[in-house]
CHARMM internal coordinates of N, CA and C (Angstrom, degrees):
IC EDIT
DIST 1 N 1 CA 1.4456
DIST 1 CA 1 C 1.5285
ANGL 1 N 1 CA 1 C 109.48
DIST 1 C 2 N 1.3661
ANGL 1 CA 1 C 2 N 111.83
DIHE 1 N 1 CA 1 C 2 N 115.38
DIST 2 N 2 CA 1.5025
ANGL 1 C 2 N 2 CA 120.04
DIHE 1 CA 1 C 2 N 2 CA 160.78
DIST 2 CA 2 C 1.2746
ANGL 2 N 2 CA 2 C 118.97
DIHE 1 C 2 N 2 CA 2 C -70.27
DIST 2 C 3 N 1.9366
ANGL 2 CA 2 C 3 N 132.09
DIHE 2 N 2 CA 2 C 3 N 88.24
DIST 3 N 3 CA 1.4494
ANGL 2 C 3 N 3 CA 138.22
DIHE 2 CA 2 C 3 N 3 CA 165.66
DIST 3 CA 3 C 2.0588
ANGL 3 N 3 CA 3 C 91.41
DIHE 2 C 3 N 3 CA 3 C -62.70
DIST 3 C 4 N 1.2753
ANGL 3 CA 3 C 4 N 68.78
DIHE 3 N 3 CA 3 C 4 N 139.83
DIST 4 N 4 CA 1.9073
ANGL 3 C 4 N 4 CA 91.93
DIHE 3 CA 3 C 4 N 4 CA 160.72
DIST 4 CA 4 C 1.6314
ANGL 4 N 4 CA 4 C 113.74
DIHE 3 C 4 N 4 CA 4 C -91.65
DIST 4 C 5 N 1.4626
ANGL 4 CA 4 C 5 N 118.55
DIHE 4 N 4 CA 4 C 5 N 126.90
DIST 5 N 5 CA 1.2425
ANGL 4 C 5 N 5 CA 130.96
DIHE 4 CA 4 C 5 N 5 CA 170.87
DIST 5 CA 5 C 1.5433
ANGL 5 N 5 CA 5 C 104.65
DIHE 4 C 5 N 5 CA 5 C -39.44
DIST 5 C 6 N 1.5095
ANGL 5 CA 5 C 6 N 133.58
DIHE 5 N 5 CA 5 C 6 N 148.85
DIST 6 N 6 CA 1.0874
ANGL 5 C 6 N 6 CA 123.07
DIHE 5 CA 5 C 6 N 6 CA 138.44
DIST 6 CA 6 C 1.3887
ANGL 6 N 6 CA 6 C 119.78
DIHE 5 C 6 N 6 CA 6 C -146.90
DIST 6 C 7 N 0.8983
ANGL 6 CA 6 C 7 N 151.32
DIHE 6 N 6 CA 6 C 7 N -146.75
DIST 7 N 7 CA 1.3835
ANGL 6 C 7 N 7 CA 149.33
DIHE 6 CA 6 C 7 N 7 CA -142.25
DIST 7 CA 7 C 1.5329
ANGL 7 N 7 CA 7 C 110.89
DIHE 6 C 7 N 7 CA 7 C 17.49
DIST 7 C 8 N 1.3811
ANGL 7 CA 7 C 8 N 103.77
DIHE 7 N 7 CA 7 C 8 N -131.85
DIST 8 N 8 CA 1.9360
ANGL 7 C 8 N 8 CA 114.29
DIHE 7 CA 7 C 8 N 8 CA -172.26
DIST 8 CA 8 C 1.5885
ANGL 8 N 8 CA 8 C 123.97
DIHE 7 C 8 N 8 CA 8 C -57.44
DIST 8 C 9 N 1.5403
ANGL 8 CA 8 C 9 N 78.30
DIHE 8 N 8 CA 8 C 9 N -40.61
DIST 9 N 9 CA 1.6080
ANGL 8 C 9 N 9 CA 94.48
DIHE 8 CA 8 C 9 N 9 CA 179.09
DIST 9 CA 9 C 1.5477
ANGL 9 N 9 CA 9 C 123.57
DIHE 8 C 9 N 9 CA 9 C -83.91
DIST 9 C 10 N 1.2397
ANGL 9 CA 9 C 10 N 106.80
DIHE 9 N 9 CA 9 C 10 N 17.27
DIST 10 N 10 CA 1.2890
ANGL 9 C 10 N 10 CA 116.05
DIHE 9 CA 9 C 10 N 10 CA 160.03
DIST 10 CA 10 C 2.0801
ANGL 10 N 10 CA 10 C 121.85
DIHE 9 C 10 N 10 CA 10 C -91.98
DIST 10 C 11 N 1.2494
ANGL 10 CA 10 C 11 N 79.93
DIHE 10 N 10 CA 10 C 11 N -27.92
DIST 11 N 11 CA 1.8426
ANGL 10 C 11 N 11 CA 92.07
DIHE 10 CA 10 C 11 N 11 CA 170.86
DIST 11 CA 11 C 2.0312
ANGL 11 N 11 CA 11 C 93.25
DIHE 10 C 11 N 11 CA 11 C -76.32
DIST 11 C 12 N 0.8497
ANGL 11 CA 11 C 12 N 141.73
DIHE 11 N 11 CA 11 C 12 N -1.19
DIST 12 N 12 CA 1.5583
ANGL 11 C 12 N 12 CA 132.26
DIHE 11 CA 11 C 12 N 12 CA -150.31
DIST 12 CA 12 C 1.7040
ANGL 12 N 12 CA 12 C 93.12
DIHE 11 C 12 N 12 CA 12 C -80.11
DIST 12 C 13 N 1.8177
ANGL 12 CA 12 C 13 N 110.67
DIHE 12 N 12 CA 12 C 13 N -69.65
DIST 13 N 13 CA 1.6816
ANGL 12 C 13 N 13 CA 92.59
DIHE 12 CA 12 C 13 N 13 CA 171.36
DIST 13 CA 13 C 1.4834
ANGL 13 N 13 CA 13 C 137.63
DIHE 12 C 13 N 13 CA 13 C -24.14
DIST 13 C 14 N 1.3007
ANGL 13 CA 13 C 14 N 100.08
DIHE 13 N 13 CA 13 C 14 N -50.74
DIST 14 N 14 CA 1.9028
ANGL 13 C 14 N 14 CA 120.92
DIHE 13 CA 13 C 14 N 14 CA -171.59
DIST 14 CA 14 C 1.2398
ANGL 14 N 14 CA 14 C 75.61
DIHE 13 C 14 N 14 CA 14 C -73.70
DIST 14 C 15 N 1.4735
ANGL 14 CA 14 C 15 N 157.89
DIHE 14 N 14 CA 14 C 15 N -14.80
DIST 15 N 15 CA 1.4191
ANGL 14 C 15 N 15 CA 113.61
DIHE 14 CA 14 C 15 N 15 CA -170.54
DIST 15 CA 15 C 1.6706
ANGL 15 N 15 CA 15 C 106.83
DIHE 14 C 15 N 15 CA 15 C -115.77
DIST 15 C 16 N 1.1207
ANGL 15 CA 15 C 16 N 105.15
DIHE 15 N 15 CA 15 C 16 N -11.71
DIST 16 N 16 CA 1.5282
ANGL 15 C 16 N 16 CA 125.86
DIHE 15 CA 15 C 16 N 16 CA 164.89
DIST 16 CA 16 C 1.4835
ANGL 16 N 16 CA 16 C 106.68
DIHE 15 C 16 N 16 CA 16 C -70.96
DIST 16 C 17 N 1.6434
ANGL 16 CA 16 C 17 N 126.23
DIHE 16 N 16 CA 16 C 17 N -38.78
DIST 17 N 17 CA 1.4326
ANGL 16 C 17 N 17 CA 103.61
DIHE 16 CA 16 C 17 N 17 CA -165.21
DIST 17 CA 17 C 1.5533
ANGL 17 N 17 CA 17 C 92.89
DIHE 16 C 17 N 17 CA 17 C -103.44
DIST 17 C 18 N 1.2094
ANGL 17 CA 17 C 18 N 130.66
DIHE 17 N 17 CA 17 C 18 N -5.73
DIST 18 N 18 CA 1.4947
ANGL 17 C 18 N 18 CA 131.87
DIHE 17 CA 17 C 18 N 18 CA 177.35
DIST 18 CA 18 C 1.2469
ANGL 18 N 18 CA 18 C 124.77
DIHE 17 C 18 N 18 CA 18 C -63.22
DIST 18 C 19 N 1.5934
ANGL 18 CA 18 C 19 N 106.39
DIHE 18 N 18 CA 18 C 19 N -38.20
DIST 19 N 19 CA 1.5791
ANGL 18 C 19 N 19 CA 118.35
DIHE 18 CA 18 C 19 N 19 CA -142.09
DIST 19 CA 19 C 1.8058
ANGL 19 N 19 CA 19 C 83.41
DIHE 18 C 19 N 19 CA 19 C -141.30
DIST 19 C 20 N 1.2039
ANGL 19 CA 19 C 20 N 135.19
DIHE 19 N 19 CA 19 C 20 N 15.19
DIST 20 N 20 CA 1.7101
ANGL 19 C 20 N 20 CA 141.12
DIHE 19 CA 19 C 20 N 20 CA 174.47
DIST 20 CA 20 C 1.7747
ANGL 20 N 20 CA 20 C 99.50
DIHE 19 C 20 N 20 CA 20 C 32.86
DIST 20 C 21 N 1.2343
ANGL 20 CA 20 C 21 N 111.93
DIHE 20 N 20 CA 20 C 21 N 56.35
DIST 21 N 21 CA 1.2330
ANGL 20 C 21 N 21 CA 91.75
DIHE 20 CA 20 C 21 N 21 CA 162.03
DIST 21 CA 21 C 1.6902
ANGL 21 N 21 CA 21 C 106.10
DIHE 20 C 21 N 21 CA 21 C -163.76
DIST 21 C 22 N 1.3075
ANGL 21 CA 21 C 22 N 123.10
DIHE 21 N 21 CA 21 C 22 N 164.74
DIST 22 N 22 CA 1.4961
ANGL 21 C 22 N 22 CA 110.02
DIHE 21 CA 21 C 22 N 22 CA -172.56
DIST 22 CA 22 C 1.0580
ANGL 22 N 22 CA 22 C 124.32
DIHE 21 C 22 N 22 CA 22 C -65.25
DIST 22 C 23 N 1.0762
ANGL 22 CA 22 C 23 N 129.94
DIHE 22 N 22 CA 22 C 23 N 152.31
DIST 23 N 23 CA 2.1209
ANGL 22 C 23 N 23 CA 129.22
DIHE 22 CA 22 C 23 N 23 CA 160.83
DIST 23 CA 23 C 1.5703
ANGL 23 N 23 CA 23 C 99.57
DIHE 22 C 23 N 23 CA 23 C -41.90
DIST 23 C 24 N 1.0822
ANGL 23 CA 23 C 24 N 125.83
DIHE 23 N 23 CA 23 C 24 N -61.54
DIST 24 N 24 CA 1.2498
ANGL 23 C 24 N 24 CA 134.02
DIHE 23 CA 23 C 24 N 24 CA -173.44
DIST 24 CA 24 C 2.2729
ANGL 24 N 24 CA 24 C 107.52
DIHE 23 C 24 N 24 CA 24 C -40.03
DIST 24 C 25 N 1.4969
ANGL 24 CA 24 C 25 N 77.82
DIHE 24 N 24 CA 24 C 25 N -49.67
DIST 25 N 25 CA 1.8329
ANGL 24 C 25 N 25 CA 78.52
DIHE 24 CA 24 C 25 N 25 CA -179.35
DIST 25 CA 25 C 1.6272
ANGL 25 N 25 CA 25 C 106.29
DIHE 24 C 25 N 25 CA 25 C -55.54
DIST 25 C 26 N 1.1021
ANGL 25 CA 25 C 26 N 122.09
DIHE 25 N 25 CA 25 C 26 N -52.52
DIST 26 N 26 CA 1.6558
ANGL 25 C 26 N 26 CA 126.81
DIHE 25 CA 25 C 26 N 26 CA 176.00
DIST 26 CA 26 C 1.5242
ANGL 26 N 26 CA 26 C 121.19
DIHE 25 C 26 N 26 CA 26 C -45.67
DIST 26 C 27 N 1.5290
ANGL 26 CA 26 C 27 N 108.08
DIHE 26 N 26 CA 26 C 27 N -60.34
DIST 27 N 27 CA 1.3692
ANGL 26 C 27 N 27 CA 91.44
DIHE 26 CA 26 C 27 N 27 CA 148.81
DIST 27 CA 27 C 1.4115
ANGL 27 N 27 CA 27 C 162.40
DIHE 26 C 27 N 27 CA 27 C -31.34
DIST 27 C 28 N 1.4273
ANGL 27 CA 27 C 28 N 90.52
DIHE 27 N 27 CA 27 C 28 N -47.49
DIST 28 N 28 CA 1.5641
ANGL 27 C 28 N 28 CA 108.70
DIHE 27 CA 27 C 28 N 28 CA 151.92
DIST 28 CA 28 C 1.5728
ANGL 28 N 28 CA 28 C 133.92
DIHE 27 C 28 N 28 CA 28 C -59.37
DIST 28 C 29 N 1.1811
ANGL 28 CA 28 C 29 N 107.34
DIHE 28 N 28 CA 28 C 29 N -42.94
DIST 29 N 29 CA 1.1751
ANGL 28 C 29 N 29 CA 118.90
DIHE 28 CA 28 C 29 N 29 CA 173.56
DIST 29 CA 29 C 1.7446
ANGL 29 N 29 CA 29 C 110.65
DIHE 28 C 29 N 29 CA 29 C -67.64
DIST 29 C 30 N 1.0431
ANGL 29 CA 29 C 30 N 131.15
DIHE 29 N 29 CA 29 C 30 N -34.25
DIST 30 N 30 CA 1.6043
ANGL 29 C 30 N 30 CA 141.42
DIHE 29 CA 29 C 30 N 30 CA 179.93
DIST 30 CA 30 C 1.5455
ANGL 30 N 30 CA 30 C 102.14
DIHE 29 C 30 N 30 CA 30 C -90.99
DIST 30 C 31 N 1.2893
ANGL 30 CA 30 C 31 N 138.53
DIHE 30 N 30 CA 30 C 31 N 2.42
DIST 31 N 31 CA 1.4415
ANGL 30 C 31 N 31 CA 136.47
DIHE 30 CA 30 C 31 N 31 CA -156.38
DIST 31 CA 31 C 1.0928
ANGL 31 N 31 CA 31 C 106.96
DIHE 30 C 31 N 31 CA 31 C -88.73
DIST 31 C 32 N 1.7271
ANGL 31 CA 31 C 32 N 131.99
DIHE 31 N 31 CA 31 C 32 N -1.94
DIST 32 N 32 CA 1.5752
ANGL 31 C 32 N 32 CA 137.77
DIHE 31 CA 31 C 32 N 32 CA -154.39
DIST 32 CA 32 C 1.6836
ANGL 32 N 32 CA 32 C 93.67
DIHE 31 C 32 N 32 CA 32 C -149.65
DIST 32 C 33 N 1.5665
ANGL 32 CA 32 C 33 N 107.34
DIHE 32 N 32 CA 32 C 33 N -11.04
DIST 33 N 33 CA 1.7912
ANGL 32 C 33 N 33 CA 100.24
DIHE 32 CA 32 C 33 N 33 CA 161.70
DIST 33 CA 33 C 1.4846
ANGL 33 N 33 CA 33 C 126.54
DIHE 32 C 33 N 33 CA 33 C -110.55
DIST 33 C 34 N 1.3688
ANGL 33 CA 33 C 34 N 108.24
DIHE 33 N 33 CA 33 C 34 N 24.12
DIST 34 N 34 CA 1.2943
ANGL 33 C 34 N 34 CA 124.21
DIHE 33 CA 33 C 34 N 34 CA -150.73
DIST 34 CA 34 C 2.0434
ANGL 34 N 34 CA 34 C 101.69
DIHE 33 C 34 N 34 CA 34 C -85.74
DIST 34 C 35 N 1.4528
ANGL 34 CA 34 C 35 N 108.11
DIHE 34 N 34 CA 34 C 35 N 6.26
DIST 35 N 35 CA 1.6182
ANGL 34 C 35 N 35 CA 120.91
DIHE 34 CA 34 C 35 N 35 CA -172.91
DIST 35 CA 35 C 1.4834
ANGL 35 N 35 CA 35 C 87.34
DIHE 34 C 35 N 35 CA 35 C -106.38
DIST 35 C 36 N 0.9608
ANGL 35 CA 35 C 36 N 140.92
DIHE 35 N 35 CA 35 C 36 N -35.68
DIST 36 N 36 CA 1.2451
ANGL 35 C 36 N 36 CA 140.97
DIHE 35 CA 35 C 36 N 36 CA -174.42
DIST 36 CA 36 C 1.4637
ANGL 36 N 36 CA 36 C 141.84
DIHE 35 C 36 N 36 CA 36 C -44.86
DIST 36 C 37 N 0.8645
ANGL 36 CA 36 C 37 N 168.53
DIHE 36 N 36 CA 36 C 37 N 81.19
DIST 37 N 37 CA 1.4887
ANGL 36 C 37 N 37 CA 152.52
DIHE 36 CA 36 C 37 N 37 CA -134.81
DIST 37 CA 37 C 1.9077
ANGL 37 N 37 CA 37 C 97.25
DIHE 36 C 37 N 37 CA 37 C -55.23
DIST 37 C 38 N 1.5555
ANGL 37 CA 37 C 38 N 92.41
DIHE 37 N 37 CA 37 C 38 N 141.03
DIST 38 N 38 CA 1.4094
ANGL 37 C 38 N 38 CA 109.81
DIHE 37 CA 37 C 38 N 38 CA 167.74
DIST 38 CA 38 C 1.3877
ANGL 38 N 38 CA 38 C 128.22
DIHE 37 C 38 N 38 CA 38 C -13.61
DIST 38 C 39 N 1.4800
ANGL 38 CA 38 C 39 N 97.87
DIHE 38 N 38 CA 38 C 39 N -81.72
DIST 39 N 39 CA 1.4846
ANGL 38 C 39 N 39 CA 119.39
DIHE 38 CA 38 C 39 N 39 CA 172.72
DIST 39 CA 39 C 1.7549
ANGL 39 N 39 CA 39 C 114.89
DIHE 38 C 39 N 39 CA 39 C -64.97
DIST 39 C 40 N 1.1646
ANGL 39 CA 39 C 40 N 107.52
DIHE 39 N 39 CA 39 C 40 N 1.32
DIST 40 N 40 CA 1.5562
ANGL 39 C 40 N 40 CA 84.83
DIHE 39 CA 39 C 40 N 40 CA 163.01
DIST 40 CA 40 C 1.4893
ANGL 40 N 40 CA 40 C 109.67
DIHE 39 C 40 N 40 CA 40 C -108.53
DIST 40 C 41 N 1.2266
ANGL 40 CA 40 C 41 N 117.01
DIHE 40 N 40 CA 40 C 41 N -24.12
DIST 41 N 41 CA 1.7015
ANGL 40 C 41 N 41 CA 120.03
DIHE 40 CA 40 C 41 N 41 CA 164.88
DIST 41 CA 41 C 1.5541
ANGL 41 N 41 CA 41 C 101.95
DIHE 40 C 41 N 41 CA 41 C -68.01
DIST 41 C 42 N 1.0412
ANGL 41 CA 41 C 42 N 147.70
DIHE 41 N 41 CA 41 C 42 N -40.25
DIST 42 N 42 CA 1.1999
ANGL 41 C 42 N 42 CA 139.09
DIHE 41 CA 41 C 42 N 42 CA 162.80
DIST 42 CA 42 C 1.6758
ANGL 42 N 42 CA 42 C 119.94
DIHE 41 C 42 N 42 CA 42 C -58.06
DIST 42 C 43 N 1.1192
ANGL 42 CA 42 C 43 N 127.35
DIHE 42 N 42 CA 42 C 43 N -44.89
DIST 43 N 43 CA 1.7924
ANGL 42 C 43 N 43 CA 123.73
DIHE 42 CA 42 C 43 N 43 CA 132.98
DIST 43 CA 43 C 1.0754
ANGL 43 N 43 CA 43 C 131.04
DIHE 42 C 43 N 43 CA 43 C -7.58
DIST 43 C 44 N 1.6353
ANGL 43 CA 43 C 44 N 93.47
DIHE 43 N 43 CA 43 C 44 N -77.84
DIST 44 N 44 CA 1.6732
ANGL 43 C 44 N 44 CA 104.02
DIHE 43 CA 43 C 44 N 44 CA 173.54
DIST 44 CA 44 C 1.3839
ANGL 44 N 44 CA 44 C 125.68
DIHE 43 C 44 N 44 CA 44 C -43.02
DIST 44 C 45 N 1.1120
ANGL 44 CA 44 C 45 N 104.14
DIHE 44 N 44 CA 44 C 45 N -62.34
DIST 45 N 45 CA 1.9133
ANGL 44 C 45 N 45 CA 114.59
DIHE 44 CA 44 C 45 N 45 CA 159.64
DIST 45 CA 45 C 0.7155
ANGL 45 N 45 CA 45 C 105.82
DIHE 44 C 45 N 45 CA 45 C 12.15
DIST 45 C 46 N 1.8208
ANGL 45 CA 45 C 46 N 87.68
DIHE 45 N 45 CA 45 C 46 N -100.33
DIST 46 N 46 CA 1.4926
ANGL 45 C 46 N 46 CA 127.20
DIHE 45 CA 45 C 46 N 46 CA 172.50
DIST 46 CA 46 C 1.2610
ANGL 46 N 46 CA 46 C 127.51
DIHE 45 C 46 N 46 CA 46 C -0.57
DIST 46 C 47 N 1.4777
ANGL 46 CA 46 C 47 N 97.40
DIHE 46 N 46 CA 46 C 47 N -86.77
DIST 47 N 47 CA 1.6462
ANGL 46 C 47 N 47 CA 126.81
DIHE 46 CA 46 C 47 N 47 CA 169.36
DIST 47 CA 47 C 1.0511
ANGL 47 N 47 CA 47 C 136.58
DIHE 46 C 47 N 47 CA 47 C -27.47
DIST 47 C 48 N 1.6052
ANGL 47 CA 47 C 48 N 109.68
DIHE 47 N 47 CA 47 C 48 N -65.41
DIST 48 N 48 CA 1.7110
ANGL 47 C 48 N 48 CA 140.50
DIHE 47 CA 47 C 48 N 48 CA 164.81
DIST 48 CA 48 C 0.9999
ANGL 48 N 48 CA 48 C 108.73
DIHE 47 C 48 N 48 CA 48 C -102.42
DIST 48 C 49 N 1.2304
ANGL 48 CA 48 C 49 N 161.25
DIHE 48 N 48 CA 48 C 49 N 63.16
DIST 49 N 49 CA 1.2759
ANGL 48 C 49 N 49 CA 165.90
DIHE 48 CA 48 C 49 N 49 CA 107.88
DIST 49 CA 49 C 1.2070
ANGL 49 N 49 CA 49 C 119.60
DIHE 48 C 49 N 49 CA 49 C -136.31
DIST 49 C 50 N 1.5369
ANGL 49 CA 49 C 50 N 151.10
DIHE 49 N 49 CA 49 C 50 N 6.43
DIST 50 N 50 CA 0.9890
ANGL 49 C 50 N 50 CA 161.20
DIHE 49 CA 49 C 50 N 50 CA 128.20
DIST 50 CA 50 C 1.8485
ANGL 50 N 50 CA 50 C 92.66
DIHE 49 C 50 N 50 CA 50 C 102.73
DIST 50 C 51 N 1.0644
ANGL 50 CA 50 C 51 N 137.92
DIHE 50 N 50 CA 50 C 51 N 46.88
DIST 51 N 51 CA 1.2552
ANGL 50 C 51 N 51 CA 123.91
DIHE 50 CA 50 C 51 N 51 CA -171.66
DIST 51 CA 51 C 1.6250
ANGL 51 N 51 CA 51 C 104.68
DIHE 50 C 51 N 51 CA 51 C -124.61
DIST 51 C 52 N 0.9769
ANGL 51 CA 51 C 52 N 101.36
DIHE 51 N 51 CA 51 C 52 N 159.63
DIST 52 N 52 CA 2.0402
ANGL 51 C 52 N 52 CA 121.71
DIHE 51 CA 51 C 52 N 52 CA -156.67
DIST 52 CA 52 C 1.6668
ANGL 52 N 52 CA 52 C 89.75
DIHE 51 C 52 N 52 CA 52 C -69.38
DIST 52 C 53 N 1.5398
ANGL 52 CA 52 C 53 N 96.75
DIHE 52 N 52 CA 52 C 53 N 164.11
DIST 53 N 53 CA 1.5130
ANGL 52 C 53 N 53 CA 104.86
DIHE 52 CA 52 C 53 N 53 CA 170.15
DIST 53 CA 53 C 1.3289
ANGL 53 N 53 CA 53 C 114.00
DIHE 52 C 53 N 53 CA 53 C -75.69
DIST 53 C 54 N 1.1632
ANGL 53 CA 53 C 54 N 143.74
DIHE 53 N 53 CA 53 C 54 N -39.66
DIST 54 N 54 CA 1.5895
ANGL 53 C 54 N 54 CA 132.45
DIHE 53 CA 53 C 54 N 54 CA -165.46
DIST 54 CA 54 C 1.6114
ANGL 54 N 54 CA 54 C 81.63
DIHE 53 C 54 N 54 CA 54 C -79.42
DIST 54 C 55 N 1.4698
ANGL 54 CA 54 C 55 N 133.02
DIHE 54 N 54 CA 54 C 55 N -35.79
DIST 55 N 55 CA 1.8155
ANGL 54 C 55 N 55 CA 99.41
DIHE 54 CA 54 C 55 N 55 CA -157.35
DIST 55 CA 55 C 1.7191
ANGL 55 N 55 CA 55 C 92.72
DIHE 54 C 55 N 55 CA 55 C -78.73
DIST 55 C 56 N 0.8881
ANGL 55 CA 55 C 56 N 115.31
DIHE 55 N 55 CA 55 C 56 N -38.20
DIST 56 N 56 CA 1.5504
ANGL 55 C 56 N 56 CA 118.94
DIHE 55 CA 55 C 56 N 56 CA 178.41
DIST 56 CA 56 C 1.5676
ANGL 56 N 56 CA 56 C 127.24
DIHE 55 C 56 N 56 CA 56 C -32.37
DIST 56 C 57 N 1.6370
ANGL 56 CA 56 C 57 N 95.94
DIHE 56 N 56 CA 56 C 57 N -43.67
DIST 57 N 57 CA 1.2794
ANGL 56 C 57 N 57 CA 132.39
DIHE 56 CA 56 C 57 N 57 CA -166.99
DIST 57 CA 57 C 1.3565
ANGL 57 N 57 CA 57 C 104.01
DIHE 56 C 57 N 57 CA 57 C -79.89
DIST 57 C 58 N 1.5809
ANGL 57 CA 57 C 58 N 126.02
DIHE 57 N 57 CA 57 C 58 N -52.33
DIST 58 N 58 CA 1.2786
ANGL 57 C 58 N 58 CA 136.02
DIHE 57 CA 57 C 58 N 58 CA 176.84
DIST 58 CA 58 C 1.3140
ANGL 58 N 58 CA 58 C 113.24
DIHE 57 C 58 N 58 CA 58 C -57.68
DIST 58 C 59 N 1.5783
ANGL 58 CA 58 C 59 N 126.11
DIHE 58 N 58 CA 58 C 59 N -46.86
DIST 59 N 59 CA 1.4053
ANGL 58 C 59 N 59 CA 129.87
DIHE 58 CA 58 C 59 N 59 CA -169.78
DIST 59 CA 59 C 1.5945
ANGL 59 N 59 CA 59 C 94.22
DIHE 58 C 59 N 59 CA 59 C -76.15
DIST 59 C 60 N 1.0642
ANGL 59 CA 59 C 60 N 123.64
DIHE 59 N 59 CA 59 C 60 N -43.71
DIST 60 N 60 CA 1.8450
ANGL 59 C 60 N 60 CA 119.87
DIHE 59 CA 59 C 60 N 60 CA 171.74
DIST 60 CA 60 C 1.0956
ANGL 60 N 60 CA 60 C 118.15
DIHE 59 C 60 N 60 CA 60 C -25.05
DIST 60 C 61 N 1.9469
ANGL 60 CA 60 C 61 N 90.36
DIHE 60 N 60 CA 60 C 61 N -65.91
DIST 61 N 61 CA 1.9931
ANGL 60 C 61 N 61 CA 88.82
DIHE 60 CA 60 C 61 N 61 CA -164.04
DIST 61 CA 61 C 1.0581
ANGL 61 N 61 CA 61 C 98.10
DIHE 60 C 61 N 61 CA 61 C -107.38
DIST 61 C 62 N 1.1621
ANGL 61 CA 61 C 62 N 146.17
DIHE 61 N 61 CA 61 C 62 N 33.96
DIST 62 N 62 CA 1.6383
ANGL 61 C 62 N 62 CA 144.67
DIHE 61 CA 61 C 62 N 62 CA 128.95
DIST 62 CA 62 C 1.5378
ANGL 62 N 62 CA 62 C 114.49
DIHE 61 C 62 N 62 CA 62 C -49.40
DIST 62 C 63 N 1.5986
ANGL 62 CA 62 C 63 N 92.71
DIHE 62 N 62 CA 62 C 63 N -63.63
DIST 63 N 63 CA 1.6050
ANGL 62 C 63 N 63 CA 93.28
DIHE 62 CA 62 C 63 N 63 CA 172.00
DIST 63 CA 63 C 1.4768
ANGL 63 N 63 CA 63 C 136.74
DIHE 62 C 63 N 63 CA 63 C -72.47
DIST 63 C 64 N 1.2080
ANGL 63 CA 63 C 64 N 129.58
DIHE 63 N 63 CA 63 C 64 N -13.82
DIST 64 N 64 CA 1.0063
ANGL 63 C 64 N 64 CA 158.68
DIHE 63 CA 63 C 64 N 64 CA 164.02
DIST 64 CA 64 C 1.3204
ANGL 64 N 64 CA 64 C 109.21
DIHE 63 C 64 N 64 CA 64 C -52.90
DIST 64 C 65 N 1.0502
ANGL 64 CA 64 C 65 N 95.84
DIHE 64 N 64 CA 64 C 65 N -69.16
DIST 65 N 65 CA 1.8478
ANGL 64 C 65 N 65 CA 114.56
DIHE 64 CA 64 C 65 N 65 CA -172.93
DIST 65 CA 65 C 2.0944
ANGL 65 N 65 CA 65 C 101.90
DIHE 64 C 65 N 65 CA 65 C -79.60
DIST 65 C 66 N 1.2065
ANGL 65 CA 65 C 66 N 120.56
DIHE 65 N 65 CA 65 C 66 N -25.67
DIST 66 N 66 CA 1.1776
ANGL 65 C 66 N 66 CA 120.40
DIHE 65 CA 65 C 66 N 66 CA 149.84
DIST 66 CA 66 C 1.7003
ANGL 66 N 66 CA 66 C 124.00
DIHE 65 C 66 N 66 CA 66 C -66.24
DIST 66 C 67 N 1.7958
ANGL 66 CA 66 C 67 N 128.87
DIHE 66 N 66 CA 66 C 67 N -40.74
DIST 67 N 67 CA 1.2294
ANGL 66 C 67 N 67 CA 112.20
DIHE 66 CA 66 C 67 N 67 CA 159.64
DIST 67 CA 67 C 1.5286
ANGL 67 N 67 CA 67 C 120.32
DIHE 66 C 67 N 67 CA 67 C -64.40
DIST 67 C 68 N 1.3363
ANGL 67 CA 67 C 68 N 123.67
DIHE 67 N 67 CA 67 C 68 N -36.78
DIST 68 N 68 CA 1.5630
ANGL 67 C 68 N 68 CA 115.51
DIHE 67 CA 67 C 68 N 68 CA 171.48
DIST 68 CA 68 C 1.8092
ANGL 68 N 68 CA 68 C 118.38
DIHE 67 C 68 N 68 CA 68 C -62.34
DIST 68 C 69 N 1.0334
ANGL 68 CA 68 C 69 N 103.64
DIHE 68 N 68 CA 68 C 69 N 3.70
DIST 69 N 69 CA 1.4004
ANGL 68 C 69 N 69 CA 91.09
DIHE 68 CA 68 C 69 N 69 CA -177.50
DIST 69 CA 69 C 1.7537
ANGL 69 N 69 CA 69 C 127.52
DIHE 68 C 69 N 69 CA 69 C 84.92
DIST 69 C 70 N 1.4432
ANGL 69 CA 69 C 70 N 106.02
DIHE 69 N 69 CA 69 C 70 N 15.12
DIST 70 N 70 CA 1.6746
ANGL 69 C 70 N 70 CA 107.80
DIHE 69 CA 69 C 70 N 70 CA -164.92
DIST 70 CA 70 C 1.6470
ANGL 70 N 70 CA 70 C 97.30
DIHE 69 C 70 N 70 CA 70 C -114.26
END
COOR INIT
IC SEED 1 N 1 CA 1 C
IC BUILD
């Protein structure tokens, strides 16, 4: 059975073929701002990595919702 992606990790391709680099690299990069409120790691993105608000947004509360346990 083929399930369909949904939530964040459905933006993850588009952000892999957008920005040439893995989901995994993004993570990394957010792995030491992860105390932070949302929207300022979603900023950061932005800011220093030049990347759009929804992909920004997706890698946020992916991880987010991956440190809480959901």
């Amino acid at each position: 059975m083929n399930e369909k992606v949904k939530g964040p990790a459905s933006y993850f391709p588009s952000i892999e073929k957008t920005y040439g680099q893995p989901i995994g690299h993004w993570f990394e990069v957010i792995k030491d701002k992860l105390e932070l409120p949302h929207m300022q790691i979603v900023a950061f993105l932005k800011e220093t990595h030049g990347l759009g608000h929804g992909h920004a947004n997706a890698i946020v509360a992916h991880q987010l919702a991956a440190k809480k346990g959901a």
